[in-house]
C-alpha beads as a LAMMPS data file, in Angstrom:
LAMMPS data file: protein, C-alpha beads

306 atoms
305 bonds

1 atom types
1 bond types

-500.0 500.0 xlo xhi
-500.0 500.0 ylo yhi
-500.0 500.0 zlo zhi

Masses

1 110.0

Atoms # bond

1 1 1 87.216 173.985 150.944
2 1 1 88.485 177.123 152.396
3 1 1 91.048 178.509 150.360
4 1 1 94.658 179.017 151.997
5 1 1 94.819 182.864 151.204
6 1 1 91.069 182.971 153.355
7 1 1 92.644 180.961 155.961
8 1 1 95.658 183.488 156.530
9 1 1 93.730 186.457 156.266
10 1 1 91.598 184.716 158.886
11 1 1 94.778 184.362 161.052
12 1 1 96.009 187.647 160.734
13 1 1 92.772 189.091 162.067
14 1 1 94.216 190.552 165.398
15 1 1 97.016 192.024 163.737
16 1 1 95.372 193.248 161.166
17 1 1 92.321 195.215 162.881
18 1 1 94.946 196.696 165.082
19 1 1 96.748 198.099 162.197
20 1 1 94.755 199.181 159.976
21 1 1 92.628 201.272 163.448
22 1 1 95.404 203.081 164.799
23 1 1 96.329 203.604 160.793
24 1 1 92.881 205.318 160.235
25 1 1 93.283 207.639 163.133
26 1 1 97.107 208.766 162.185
27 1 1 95.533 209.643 159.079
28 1 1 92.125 210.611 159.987
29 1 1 92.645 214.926 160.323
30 1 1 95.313 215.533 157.717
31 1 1 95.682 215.296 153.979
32 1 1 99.111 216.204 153.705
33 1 1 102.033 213.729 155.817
34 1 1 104.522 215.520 158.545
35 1 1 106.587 213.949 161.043
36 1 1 104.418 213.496 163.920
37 1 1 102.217 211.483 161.231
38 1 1 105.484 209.616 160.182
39 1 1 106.332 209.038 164.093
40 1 1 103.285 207.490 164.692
41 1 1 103.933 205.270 161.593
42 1 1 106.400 204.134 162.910
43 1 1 105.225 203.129 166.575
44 1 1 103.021 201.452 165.099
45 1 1 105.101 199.201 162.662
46 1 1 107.290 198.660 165.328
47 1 1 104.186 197.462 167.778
48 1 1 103.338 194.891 165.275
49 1 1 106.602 193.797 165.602
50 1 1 108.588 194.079 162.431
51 1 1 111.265 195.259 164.137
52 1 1 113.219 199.110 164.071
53 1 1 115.052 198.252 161.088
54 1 1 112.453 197.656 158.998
55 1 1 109.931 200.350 160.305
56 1 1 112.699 202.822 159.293
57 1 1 113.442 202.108 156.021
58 1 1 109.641 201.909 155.372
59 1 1 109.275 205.170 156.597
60 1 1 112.540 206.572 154.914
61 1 1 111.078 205.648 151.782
62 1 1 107.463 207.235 152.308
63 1 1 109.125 210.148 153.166
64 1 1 110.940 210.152 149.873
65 1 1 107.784 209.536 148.018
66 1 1 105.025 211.397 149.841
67 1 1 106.570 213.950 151.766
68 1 1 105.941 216.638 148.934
69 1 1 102.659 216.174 148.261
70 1 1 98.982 214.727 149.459
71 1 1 98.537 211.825 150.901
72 1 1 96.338 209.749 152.921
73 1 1 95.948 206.330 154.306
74 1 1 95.453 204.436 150.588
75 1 1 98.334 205.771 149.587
76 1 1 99.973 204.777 152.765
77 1 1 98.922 201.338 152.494
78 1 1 99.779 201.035 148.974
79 1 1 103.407 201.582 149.628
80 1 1 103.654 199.136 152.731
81 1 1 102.294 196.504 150.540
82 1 1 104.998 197.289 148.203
83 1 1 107.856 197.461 150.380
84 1 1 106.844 194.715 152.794
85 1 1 106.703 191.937 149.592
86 1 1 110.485 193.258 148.635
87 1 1 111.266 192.049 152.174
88 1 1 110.641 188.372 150.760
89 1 1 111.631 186.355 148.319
90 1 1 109.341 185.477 146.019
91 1 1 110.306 181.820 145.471
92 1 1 109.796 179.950 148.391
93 1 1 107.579 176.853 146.432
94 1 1 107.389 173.709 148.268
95 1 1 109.832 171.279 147.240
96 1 1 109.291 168.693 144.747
97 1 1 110.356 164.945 145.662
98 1 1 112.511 163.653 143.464
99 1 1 113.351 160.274 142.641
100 1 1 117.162 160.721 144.326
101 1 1 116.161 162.237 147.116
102 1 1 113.563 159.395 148.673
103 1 1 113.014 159.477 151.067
104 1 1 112.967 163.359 151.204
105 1 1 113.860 164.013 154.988
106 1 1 112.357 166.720 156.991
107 1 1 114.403 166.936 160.188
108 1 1 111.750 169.266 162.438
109 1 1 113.184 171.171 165.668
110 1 1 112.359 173.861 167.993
111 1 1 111.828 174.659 171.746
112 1 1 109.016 172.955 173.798
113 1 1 105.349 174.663 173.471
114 1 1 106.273 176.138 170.149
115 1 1 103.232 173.501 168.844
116 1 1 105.968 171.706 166.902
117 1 1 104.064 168.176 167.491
118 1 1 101.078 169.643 166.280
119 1 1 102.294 171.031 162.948
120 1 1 103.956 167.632 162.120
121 1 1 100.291 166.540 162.363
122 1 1 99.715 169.054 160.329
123 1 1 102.850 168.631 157.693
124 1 1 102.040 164.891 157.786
125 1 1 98.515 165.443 156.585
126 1 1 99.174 167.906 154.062
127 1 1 101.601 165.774 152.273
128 1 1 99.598 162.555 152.237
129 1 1 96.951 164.573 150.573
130 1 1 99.181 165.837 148.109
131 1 1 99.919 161.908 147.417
132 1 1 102.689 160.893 148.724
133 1 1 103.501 158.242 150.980
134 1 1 104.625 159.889 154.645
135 1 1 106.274 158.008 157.795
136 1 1 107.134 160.000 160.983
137 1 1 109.882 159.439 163.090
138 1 1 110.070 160.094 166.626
139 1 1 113.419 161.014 168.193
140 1 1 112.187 163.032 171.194
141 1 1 112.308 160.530 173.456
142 1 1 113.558 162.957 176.076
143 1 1 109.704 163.518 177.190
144 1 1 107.444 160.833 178.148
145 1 1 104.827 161.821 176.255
146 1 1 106.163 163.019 173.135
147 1 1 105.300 159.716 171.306
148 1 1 102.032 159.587 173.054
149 1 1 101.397 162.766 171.267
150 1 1 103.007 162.101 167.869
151 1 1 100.798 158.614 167.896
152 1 1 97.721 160.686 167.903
153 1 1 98.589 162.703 165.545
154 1 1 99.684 159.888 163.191
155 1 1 96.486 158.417 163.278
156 1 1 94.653 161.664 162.785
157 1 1 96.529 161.992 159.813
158 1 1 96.972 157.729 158.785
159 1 1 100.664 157.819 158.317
160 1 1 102.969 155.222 160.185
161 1 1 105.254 155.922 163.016
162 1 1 108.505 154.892 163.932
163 1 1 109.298 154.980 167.522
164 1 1 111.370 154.014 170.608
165 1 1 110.742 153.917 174.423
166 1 1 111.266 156.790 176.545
167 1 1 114.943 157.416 177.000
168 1 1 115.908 155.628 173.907
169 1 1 118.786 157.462 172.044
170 1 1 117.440 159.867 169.540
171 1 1 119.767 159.254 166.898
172 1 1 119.319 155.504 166.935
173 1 1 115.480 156.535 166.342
174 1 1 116.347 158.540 163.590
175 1 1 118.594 155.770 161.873
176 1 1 115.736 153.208 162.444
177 1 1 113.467 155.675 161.469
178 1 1 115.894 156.342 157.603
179 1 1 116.025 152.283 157.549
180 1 1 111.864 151.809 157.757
181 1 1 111.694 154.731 155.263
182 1 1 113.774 153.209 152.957
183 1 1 112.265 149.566 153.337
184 1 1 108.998 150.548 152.920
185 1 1 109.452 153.036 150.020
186 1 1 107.775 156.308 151.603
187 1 1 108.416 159.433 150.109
188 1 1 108.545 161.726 152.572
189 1 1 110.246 160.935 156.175
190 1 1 109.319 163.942 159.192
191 1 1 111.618 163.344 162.120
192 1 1 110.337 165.014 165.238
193 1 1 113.393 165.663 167.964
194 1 1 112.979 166.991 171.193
195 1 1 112.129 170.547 172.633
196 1 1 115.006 171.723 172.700
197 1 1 116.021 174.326 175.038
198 1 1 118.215 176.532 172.545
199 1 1 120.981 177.568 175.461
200 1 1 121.391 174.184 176.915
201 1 1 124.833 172.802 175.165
202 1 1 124.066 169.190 175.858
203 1 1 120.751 168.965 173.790
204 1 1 122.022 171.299 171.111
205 1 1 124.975 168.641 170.624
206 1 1 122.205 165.793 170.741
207 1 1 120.128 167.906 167.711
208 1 1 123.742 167.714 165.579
209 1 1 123.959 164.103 166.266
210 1 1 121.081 163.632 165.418
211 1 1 121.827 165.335 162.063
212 1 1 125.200 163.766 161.705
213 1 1 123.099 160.151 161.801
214 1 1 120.493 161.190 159.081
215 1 1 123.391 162.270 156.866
216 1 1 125.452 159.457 157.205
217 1 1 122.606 156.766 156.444
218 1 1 121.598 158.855 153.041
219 1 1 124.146 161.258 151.999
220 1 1 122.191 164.673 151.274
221 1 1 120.119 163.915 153.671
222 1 1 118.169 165.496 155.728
223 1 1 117.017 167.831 152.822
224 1 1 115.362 169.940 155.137
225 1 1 115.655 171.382 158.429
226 1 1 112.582 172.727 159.725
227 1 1 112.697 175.105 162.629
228 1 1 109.356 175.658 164.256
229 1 1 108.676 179.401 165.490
230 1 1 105.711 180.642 167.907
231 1 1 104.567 183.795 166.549
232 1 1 103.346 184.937 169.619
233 1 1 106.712 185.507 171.308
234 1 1 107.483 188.016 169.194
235 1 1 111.381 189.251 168.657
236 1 1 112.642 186.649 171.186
237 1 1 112.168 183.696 168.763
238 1 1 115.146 185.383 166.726
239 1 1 117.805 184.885 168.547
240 1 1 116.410 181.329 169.421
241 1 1 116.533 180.289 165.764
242 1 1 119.856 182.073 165.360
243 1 1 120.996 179.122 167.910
244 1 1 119.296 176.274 166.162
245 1 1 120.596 177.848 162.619
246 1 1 124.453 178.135 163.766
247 1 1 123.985 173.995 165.247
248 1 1 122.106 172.425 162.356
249 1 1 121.951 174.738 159.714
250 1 1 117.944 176.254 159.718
251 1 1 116.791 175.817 155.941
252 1 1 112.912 176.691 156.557
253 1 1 110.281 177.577 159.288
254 1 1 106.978 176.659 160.151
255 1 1 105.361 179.345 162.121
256 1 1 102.714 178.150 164.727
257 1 1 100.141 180.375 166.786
258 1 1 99.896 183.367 164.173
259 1 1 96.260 183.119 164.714
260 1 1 96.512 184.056 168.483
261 1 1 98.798 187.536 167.877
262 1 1 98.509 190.854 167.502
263 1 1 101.742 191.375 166.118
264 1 1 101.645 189.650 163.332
265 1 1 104.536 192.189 161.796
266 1 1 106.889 189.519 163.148
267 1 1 106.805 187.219 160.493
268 1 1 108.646 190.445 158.541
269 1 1 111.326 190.687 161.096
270 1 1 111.637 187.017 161.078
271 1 1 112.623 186.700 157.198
272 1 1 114.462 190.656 157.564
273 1 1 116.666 189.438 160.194
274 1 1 117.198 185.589 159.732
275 1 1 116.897 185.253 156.103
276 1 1 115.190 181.940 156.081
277 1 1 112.364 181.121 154.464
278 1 1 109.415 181.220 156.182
279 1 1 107.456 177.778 153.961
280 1 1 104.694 176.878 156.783
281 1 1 101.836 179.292 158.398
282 1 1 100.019 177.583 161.137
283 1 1 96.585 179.429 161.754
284 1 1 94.108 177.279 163.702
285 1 1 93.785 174.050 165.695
286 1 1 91.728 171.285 162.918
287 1 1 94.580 169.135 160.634
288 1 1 93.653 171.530 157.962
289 1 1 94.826 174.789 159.385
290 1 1 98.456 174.628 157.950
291 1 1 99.363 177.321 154.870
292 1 1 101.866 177.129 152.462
293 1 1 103.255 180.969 152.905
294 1 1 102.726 183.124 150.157
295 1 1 104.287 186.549 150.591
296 1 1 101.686 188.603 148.200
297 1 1 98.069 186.530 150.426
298 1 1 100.712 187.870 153.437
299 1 1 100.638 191.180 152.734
300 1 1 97.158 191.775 151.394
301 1 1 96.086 189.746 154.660
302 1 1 98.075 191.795 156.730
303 1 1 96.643 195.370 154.809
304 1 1 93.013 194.464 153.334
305 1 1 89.792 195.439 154.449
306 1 1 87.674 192.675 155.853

Bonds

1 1 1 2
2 1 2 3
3 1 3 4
4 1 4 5
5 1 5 6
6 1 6 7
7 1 7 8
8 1 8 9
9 1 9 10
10 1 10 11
11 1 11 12
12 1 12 13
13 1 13 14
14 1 14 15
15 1 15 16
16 1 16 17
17 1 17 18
18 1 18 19
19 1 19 20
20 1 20 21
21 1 21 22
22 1 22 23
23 1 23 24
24 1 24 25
25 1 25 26
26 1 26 27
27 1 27 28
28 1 28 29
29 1 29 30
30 1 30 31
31 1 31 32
32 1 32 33
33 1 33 34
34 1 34 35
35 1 35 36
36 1 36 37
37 1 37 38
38 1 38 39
39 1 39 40
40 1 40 41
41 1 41 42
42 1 42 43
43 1 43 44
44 1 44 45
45 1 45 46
46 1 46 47
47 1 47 48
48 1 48 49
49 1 49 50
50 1 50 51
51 1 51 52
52 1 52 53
53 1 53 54
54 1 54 55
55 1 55 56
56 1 56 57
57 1 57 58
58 1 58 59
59 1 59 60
60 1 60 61
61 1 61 62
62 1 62 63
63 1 63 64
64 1 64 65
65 1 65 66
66 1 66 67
67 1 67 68
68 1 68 69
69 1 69 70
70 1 70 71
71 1 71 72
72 1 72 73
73 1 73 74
74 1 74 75
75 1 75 76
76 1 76 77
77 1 77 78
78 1 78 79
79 1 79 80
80 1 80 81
81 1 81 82
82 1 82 83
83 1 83 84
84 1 84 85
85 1 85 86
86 1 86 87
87 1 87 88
88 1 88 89
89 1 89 90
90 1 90 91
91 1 91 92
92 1 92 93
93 1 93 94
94 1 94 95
95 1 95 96
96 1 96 97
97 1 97 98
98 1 98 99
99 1 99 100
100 1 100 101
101 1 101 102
102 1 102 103
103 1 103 104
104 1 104 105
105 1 105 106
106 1 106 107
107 1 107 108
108 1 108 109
109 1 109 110
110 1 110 111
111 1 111 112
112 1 112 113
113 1 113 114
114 1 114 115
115 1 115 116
116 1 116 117
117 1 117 118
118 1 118 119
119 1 119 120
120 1 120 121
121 1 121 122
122 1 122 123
123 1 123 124
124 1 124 125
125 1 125 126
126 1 126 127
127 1 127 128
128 1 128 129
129 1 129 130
130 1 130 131
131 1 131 132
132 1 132 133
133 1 133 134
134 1 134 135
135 1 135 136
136 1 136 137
137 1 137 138
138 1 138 139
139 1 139 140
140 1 140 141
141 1 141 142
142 1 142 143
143 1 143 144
144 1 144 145
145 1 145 146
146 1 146 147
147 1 147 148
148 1 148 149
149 1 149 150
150 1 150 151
151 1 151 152
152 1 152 153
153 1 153 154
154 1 154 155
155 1 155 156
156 1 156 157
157 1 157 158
158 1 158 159
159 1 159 160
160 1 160 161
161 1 161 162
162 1 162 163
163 1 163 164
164 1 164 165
165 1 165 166
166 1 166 167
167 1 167 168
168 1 168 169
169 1 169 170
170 1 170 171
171 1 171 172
172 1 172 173
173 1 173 174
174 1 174 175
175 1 175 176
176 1 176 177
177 1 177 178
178 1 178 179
179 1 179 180
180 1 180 181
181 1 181 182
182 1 182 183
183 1 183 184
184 1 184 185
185 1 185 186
186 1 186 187
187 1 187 188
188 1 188 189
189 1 189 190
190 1 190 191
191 1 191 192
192 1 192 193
193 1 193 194
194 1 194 195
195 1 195 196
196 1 196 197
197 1 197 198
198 1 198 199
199 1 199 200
200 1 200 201
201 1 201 202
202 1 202 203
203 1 203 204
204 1 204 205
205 1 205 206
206 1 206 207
207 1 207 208
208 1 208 209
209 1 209 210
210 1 210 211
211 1 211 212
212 1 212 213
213 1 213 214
214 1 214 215
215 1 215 216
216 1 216 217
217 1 217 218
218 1 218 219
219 1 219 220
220 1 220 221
221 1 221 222
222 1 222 223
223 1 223 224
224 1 224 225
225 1 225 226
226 1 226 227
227 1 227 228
228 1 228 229
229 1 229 230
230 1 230 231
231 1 231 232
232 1 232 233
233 1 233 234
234 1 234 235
235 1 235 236
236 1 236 237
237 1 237 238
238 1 238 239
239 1 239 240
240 1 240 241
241 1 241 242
242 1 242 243
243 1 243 244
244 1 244 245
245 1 245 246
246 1 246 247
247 1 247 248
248 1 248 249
249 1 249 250
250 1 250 251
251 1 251 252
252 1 252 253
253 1 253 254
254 1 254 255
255 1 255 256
256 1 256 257
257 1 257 258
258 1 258 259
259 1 259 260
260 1 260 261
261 1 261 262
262 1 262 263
263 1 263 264
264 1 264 265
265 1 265 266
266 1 266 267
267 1 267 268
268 1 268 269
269 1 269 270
270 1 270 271
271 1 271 272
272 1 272 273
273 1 273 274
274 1 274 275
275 1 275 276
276 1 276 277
277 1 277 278
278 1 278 279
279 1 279 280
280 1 280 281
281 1 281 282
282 1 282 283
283 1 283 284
284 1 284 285
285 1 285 286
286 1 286 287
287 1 287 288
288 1 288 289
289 1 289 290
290 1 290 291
291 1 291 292
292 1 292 293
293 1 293 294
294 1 294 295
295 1 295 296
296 1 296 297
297 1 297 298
298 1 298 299
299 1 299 300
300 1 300 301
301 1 301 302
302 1 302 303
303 1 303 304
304 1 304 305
305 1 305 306
């Protein structure tokens, strides 16, 4: 089996040869750093996406270390890796289902073509391996073939399904979906909801009922609100989640499509900015290409040599 820190380094490819290139030329005629080397630092921190913020304060703090003496691209490297794991925190471990909390609800949300559906699939599979018992729910009934696709992917992964006809109420989904979880003793529940369009009032009010309904059938419930990211959009995904945070209260992402980037960086400037753990790294298309996110197989994925 391929371990998880071979699949991210795998999926950080683009980013990564793109970095660590323009890196070697910055660094290729001089020993000693000055500021057009620190400049071009910088562009390219902030091409990879990690946002300004964080390209300046890692280059405020080279500066403080370096400026006085050699240096070359090791040494550069060495402090990235450094500052880019303080930008983290360290425990983000995947929670453990506990006998109070069961079913242990994952309410999943994001905007259409974010490959939400698919990392459900994913989720869904990854638990059941792990042993427990899984059921999905299926509240976007808003497209016709949401269930169609959630089916599939139920199968794929041979966990049950809960669902409604197209136009059903979502929330009335949800509660069936609590009430089968409950009957049938499952220890995980993953309720899909619709795509939602993050500046559209009228879904963003269905996404809090939809919350509101979880809550009231088990109180603490749902125990976790997964938001699910495309890395390929880069900074716009920020303010999206900032949306989806300040209606149902973000707890963790799942970020999809970090395979198919160059810019990478932005899972930095997602955590830097947001401060919400980033717990799920999709990085191919099979049921086995989910990762748990570890900030330290991050970095060195991100700054290693093939």
């Amino acid at each position: 089996m391929v371990q998880s820190s071979e699949k991210l380094k795998k999926g950080l490819s683009k980013t990564r040869k793109g970095f660590l290139n323009k890196l070697t030329t910055v660094f290729s005629s001089k020993s000693k750093l000055d500021e057009e080397q620190l400049e071009s630092l910088e562009e390219i921190l902030i091409e990879s996406d990690m946002g300004v913020d964080v390209a300046f304060q890692i280059i405020e703090d080279i500066k403080e270390k370096f400026s006085k003496s050699n240096s070359n691209r090791d040494d550069v490297l060495s402090i990235l890796k450094k500052e880019l794991i303080h930008v983290f925190p360290l425990d983000n471990t995947i929670p453990v289902v506990k006998n109070n909390f069961k079913p242990y609800v994952i309410m999943v949300i994001g905007v259409n073509g974010t490959g939400k559906t698919t990392l459900i699939g994913k989720l869904a599979h990854y638990y059941k391996n792990d042993g427990k018992k899984v059921l999905l729910g299926c509240s976007d009934t808003f497209r016709a073939a949401a269930a169609e696709q959630l089916t599939i992917w139920s199968k794929k992964a041979g966990v049950d399904l809960v669902k409604h006809s197209a136009g059903a109420d979502p929330a009335s989904v949800a509660f069936d979906a609590m009430d089968a979880a409950v009957a049938r003793k499952k220890d995980i529940l993953i309720i899909d909801t619709a795509g939602r369009l993050h500046n559209k009032k009228g879904l963003m009010e269905e996404l809090k009922k939809i919350h509101r309904v979880i809550g009231k059938r088990m109180q603490g419930a749902p125990q976790e609100v997964l938001l699910v990211m495309d890395a390929s959009i880069g900074q716009n995904g920020i303010s999206q989640a900032r949306v989806f945070t300040d209606a149902v209260g973000v707890t963790d992402i799942g970020l999809t499509k970090l395979d198919g980037t160059a810019k990478g960086g932005i899972v930095v400037a997602i955590q830097k900015k947001l401060n919400i753990p980033i717990k799920w790294v999709g990085v191919g298309e099979t049921i086995e290409d989910l990762v748990k996110f570890n900030v330290r197989e991050f970095v060195n994925g991100l700054l290693e040599e093939d």
